[in-house]
C-alpha positions as CSV (number, residue, x, y, z in Angstrom):
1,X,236.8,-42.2,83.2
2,X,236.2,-39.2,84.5
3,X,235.8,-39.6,88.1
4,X,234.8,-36.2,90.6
5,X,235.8,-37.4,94.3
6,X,232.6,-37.5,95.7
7,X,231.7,-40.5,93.3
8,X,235.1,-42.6,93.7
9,X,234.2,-45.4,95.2
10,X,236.7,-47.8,94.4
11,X,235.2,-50.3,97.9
12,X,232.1,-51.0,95.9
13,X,234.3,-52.2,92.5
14,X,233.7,-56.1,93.3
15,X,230.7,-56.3,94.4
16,X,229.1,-54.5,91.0
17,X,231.3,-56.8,88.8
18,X,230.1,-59.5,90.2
19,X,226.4,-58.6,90.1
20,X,227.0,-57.1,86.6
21,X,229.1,-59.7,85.2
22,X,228.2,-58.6,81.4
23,X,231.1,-56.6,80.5
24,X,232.5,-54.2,77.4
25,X,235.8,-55.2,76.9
26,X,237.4,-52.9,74.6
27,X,240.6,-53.2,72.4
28,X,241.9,-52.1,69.2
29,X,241.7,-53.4,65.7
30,X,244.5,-53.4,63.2
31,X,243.6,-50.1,62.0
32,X,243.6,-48.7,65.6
33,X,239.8,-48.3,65.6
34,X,238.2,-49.0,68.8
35,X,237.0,-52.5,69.1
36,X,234.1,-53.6,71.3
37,X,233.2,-57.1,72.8
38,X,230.0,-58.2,74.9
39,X,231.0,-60.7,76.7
40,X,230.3,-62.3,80.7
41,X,233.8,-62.2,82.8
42,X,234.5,-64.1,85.9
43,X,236.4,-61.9,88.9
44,X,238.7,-63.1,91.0
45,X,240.0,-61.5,93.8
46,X,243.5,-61.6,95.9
47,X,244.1,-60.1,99.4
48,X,240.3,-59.2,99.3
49,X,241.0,-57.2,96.2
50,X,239.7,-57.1,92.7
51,X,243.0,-58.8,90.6
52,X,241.8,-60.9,87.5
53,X,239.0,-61.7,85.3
54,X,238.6,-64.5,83.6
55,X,236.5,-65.1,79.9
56,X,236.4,-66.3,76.6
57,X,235.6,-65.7,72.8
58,X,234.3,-67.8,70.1
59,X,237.9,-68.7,67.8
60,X,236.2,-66.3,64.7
61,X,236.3,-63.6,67.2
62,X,238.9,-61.3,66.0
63,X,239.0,-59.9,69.9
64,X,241.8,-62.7,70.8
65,X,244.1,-62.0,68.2
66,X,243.8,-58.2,68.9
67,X,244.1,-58.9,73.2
68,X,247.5,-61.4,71.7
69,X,249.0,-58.4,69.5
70,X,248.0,-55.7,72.4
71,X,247.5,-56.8,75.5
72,X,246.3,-53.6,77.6
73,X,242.5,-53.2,77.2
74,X,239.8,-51.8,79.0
75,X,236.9,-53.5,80.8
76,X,233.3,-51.6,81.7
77,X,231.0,-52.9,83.5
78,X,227.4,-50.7,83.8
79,X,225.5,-51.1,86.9
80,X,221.9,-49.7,88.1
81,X,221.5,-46.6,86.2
82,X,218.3,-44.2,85.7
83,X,216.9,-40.6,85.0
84,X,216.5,-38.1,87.7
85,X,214.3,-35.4,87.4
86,X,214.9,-32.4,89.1
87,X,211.7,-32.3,91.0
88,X,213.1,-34.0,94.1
89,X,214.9,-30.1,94.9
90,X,213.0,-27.7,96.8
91,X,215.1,-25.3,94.8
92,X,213.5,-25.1,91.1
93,X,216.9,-23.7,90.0
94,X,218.0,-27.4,89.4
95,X,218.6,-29.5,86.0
96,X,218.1,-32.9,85.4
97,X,220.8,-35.6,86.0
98,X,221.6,-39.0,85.5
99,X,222.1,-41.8,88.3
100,X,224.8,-44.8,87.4
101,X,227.3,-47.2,88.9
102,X,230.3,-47.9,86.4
103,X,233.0,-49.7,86.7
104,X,236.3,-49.9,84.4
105,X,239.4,-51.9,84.5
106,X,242.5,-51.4,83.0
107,X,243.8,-54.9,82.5
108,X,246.4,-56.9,80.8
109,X,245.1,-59.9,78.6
110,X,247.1,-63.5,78.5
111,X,245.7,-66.2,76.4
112,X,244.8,-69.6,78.2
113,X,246.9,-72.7,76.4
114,X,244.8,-76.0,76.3
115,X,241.8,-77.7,76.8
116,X,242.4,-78.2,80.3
117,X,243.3,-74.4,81.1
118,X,239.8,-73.7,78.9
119,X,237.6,-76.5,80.8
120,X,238.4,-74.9,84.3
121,X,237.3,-71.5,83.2
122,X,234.3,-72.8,81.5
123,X,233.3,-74.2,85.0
124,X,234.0,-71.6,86.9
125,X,231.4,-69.6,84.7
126,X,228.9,-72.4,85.0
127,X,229.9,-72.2,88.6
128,X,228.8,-68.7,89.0
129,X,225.3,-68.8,86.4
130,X,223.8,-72.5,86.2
131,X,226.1,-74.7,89.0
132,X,223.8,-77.4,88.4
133,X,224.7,-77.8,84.6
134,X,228.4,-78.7,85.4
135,X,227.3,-82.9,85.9
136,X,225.5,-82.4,82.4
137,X,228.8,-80.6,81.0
138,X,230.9,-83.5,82.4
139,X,228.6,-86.7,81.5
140,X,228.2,-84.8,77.1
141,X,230.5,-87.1,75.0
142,X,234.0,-86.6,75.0
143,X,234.4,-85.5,71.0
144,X,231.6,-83.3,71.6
145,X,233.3,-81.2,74.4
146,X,236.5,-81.1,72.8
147,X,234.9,-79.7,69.1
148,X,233.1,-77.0,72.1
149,X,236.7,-76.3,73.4
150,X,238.5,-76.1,70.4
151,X,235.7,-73.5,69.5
152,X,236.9,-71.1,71.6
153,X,239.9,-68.9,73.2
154,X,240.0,-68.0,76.8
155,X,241.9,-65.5,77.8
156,X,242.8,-64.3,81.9
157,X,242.7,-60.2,82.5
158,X,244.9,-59.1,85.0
159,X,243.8,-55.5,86.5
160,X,246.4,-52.8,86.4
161,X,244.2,-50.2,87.3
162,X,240.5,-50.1,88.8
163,X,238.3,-47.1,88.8
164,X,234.2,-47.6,90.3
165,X,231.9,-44.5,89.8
166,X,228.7,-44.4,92.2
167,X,226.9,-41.3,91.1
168,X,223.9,-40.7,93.4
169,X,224.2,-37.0,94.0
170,X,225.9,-37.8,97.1
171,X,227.0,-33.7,97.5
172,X,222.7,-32.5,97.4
173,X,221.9,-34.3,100.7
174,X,218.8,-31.6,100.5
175,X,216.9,-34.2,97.6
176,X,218.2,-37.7,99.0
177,X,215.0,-38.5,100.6
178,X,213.0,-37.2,97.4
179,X,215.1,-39.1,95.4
180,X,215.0,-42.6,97.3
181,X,210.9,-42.6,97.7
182,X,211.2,-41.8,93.4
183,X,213.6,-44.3,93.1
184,X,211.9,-46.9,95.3
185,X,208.8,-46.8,93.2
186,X,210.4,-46.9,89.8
187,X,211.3,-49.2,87.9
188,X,213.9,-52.7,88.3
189,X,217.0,-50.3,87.6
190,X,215.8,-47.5,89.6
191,X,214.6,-49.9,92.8
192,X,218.5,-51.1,92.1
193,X,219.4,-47.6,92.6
194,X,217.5,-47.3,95.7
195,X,218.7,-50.1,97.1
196,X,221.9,-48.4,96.6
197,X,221.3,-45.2,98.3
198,X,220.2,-47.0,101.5
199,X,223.5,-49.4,101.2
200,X,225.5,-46.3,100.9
201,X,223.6,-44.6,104.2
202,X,222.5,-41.8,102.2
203,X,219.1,-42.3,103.5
């Protein structure tokens, strides 16, 4: 992505994959078109650092075959992100802009082998979004879960490469308070924002 150094905050990458688990993982098709997959992924972290995600398709998902022919993909995750109007400057020689976090991830895709390998993942998910549903998961019938497993692929992403924008006009210090009070009274994505500027100890 393109990436200006006063935006590169590679510290942050975790925490907004984490909180913004809803990925665009993006491959190729056959044809070398751009393919594009919505999909929740699990981080996991070594030494403290951002090293694999986990996930998983439905089996008439063409996305597993393309990650098994081509393994390097690309993973986005979109955090808090929101209109600024120029208003917060003093200086009316200002344009609008555009506030975001972003985070992308070169990574290299291995397909998970059997319905134990699959089960795991599935419950680290659960885990993470509804713990409590594991003891319903575990007490379903046994044909049942395996037809649900068989369903499926799962596939493990190592990173290769990690890149985390924070855009938040970090270089006009002169509008940061503006910005924050406008922020703080917005709306969900632009309190999110806010929240951010004050994490970052811009205000």
């Amino acid at each position: 992505m393109y990436l200006p150094r006063q935006f590169d905050h590679p510290e942050h990458a975790a925490t907004l994959m984490r909180g913004h688990p809803l990925a665009s993982l993006v491959t190729t098709d056959d044809s070398g078109f751009p393919f594009v997959t919505h999909l929740p992924l699990k981080l996991l972290e070594e030494g403290g650092q951002p090293a694999v995600l986990l996930g998983h398709c439905a089996r008439g998902n063409p996305l597993w075959g393309y990650l098994q022919k081509r393994p390097l993909a690309l993973a986005s995750f979109m955090g808090p992100q929101a209109y600024m109007s120029p208003k917060v400057y003093a200086d009316p020689q200002r344009v609008p802009t555009w506030s975001y976090l972003a985070v992308q991830a070169k990574v290299e895709a291995r397909l998970l082998e059997g319905d134990a390998a699959k089960d795991a993942l599935l419950k680290q998910l659960i885990a993470d979004h509804e713990a409590a549903y594991a003891d319903q998961w575990r007490s379903l019938p046994e044909d049942y879960t395996l037809k649900m497993l068989n369903a499926i692929v799962a596939f493990e992403l190592r990173i290769v490469d990690l890149q985390c924008a924070v855009k938040l006009n970090q270089h006009r210090p002169e509008a940061h308070a503006a910005m924050h009070a406008a922020y703080a009274e917005g709306s969900e994505q632009e309190q999110a924002l806010a929240a951010w500027m004050r994490k970052l100890g811009l205000v």
